[in-house]
Backbone as numpy.savetxt, mean C-alpha at the origin, in Angstrom:
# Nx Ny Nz CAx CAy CAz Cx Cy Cz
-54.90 -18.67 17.93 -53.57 -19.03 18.39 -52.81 -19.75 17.29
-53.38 -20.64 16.83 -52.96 -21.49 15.20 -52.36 -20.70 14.42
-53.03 -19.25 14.37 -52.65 -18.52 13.24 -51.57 -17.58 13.56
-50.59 -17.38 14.76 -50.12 -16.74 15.25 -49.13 -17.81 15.02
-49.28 -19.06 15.26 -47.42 -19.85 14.94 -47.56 -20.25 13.71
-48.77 -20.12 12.45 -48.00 -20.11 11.31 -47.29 -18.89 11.43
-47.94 -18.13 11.24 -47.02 -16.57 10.93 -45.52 -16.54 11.65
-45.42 -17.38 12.70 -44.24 -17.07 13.34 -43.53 -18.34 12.25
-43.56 -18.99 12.33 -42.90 -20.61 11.45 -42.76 -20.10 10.17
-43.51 -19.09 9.37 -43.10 -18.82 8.27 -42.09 -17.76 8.62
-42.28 -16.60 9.51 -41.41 -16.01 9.61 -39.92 -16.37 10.11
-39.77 -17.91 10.73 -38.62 -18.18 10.81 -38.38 -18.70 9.62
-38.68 -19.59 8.43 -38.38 -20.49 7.16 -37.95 -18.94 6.68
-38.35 -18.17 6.11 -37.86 -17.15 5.57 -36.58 -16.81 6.02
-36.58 -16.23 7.41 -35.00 -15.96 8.22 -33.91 -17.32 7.82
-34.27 -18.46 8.06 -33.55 -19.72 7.43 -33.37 -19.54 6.43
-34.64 -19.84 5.24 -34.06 -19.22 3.88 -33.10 -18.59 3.57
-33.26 -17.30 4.14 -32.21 -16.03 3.51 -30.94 -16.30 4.32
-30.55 -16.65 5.40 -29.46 -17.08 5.99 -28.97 -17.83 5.13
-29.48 -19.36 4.91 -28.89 -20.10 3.80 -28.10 -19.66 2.93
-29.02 -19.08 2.01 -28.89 -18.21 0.44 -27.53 -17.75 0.45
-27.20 -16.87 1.64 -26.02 -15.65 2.06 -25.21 -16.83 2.02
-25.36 -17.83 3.04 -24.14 -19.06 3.19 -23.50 -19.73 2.36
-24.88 -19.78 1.41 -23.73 -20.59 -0.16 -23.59 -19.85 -0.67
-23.28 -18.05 -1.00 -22.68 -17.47 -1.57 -21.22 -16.79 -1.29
-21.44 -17.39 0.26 -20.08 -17.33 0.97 -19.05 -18.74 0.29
-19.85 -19.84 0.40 -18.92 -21.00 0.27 -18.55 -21.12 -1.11
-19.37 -20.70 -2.17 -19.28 -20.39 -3.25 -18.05 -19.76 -3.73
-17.83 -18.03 -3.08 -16.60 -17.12 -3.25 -15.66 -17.92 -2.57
-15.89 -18.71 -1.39 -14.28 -19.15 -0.90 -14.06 -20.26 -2.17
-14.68 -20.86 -2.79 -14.25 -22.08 -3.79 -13.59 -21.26 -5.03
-14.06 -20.41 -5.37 -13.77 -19.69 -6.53 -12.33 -19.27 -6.22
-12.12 -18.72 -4.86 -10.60 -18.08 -4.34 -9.58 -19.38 -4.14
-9.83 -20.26 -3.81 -8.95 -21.61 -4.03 -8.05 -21.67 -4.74
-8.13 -21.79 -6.14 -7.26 -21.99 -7.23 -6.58 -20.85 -7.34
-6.77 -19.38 -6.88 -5.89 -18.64 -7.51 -5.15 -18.57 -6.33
-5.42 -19.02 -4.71 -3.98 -19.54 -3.80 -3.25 -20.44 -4.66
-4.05 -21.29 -5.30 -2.78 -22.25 -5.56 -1.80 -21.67 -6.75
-2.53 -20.85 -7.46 -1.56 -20.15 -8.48 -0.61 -19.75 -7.63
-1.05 -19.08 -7.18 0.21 -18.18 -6.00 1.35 -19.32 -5.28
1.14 -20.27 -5.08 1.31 -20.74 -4.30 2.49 -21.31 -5.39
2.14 -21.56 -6.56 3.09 -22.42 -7.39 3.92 -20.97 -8.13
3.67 -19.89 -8.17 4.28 -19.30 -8.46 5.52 -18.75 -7.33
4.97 -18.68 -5.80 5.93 -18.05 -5.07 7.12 -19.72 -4.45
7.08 -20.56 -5.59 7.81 -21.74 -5.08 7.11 -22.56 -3.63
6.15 -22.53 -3.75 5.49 -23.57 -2.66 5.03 -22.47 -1.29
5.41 -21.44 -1.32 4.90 -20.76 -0.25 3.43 -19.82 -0.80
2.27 -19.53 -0.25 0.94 -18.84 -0.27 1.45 -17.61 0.58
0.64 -16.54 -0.10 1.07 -15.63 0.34 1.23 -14.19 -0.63
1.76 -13.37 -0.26 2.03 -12.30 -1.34 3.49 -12.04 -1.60
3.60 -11.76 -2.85 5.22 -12.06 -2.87 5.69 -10.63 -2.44
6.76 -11.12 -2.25 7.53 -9.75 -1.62 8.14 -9.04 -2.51
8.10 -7.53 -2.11 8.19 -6.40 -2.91 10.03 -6.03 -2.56
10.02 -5.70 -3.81 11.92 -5.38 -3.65 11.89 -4.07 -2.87
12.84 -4.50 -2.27 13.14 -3.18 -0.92 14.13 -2.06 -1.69
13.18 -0.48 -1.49 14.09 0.50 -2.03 15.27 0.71 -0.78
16.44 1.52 -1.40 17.48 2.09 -0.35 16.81 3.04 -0.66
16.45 4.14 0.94 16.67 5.15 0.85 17.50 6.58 0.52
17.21 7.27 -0.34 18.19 8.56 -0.49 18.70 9.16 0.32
19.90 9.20 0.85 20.38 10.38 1.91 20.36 11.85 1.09
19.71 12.98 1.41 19.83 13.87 0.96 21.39 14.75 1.60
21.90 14.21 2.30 22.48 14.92 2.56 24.29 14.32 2.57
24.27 13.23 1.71 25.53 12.58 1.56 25.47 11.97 0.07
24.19 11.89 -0.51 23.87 11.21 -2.09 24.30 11.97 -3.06
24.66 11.87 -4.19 25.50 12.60 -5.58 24.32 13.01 -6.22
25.01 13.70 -6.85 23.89 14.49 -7.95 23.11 13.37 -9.02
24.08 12.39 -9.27 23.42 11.41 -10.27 22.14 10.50 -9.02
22.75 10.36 -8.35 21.49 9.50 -7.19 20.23 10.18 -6.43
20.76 11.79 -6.61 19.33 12.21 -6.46 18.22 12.53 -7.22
19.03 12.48 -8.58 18.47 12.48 -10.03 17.45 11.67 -10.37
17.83 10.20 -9.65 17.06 9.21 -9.91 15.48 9.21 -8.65
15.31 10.14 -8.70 14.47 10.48 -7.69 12.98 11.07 -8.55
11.60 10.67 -8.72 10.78 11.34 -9.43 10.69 12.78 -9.00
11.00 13.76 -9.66 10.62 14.87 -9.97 11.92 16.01 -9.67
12.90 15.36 -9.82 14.21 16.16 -9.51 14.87 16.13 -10.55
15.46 16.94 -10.98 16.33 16.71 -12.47 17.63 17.54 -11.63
18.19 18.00 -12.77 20.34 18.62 -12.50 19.80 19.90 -11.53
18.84 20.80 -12.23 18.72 22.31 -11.54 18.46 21.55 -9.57
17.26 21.14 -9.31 17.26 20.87 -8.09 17.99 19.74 -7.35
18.27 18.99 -8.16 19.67 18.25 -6.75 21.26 19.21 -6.94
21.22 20.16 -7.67 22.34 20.93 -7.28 21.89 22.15 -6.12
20.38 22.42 -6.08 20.18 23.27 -5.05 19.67 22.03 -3.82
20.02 20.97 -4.28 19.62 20.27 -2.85 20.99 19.99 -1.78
22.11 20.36 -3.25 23.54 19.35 -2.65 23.86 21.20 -1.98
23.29 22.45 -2.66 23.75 23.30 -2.07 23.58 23.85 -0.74
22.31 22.90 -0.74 21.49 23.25 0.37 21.89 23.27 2.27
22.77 21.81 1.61 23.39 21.09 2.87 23.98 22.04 4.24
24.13 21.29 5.31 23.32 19.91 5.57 21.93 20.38 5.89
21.08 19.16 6.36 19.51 19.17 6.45 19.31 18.59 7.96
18.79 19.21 8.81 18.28 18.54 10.12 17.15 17.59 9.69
16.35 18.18 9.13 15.32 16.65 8.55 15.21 17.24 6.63
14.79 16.05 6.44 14.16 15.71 4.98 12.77 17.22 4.82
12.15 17.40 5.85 11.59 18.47 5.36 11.46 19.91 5.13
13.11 19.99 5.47 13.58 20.94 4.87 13.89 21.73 3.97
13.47 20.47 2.39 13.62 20.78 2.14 12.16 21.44 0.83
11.17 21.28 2.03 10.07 22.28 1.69 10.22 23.71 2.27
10.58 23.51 3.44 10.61 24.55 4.41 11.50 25.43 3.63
12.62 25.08 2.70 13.91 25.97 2.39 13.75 26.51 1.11
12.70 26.22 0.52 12.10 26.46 -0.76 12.90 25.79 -1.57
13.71 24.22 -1.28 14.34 24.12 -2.36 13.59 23.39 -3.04
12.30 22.10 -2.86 11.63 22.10 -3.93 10.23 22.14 -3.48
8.90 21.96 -4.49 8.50 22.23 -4.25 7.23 21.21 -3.37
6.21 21.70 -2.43 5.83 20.52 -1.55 5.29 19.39 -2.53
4.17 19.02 -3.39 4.30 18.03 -4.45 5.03 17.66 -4.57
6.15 18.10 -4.92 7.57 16.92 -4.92 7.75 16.00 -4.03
8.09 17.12 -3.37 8.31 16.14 -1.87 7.20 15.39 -1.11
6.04 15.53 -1.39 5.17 14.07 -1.01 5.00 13.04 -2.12
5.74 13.58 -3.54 6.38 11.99 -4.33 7.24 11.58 -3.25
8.03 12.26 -2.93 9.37 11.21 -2.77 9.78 11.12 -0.90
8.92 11.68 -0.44 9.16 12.09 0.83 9.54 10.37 1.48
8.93 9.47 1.35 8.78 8.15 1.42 10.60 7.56 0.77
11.30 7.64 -0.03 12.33 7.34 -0.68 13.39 8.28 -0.14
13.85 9.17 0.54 14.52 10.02 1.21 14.72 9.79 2.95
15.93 10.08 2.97 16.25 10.44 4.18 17.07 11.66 4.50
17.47 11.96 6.36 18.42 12.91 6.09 19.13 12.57 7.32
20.32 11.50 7.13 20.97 11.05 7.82 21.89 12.33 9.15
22.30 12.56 10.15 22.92 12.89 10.38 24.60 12.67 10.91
25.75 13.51 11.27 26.82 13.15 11.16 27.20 13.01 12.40
């Protein structure tokens, strides 16, 4: 019977052990992450947190100029003149459907586009 609660008593010191171990490598990573909140923290003017990302305007495809759709990745003069020819658009994915460009394109930019209606 003796030899049945060492084996169990070691088998709990072990389970303790390794619980431990895990615990200060937890408290460890949270100490290490500390200071770079506070970087943050002195960089975003006293607030923690992630700084905020500048908000795009979306493209209206179907009211935007040739120079504003230009500024769009993967569109140059040839396709925002077949986009402005295209008009109007019930949705933005029209303009896969219409062959005016091609689908790669449009999951660059599908996100930066709209297609307002009148």
């Amino acid at each position: 019977m003796k030899h049945h609660i060492g084996k169990a008593c070691l088998i709990t010191l072990s389970i303790f052990l390794a619980t431990g171990a895990s615990n200060a490598n937890v408290a460890k990573s949270e100490a290490v992450a500390k200071p770079a909140a506070s970087t943050a923290k002195a960089e975003n003017g006293g607030k923690v947190g992630k700084p905020k990302a500048a908000t795009v305007k979306a493209v209206d495809i179907n009211s935007a100029g040739k120079a504003e759709l230009m500024t769009l990745p993967g569109i140059d003069a040839a396709r925002a003149d077949k986009i402005i020819a295209g008009r109007p658009y019930l949705s933005k994915a029209f303009l896969v459907t219409r062959n005016i460009i091609p689908a790669g394109v449009y999951e660059n930019i599908r996100r930066q586009i709209i297609a307002k209606q009148k």
